[in-house]
N, C-alpha and C positions, 0 to 999 in steps of 0.2 A: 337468616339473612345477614349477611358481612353490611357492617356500615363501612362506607365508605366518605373520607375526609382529609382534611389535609393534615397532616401529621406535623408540619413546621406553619410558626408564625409567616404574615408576608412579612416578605423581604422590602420590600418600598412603602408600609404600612407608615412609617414615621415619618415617610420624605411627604409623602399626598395627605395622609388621612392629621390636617392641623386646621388650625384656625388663623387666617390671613394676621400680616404680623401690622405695626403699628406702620409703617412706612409702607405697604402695601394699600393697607387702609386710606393713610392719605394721598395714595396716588386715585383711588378710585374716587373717592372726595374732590380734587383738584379735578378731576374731567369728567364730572357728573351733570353741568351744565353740558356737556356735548352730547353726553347719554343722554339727557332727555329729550335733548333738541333731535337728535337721530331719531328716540320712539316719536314723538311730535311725529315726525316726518313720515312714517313708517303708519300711521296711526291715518293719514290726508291718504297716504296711497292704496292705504284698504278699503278707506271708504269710497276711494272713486274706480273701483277693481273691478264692477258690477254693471256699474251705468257709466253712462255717458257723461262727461265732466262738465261743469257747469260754469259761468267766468265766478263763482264764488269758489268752487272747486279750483279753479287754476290758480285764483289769487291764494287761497289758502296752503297749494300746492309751492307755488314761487314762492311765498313769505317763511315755510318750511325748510324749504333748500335755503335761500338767504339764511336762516337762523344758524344752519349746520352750517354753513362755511365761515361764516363769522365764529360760530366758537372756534370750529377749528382753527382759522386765526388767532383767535387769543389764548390757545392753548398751545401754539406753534411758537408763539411770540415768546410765552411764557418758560416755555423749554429753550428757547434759545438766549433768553437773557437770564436763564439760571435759576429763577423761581420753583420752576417744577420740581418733583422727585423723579 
């Protein structure tokens, strides 16, 4: 039986296959309160996927969305008066 394999390295092995650099890293750092506030959010809308939503579910739902818009504000804020990366 012939094996069968790639005879050349890959070719975009060095461009993908690294480790995020220090300026990447702190772009993910800088909008990691958004990330969280987004799973938060993500996190109300599964739990109320099943049943019937409840006014503690709504309010938990509305206080969610508020969180995400407000970061996003202060990460918009942040990019546009130059803080960000």
């Amino acid at each position: 039986m012939r094996h069968i394999g790639a005879l050349q390295a890959v070719v975009t092995a060095v461009e993908y296959d690294r480790e995020p650099t220090a300026t990447e890293l702190d772009a993910i750092e800088c909008e990691m309160p958004l990330i969280a506030a987004e799973v938060e959010l993500l996190d109300v809308q599964i739990s109320v996927l099943d049943r019937p939503a409840t006014e503690v579910d709504t309010r938990r739902l509305r206080r969610a969305r508020r969180k995400v818009l407000a970061e996003r504000a202060v990460l918009a804020n942040r990019v546009v008066s130059g803080e960000a990366a």
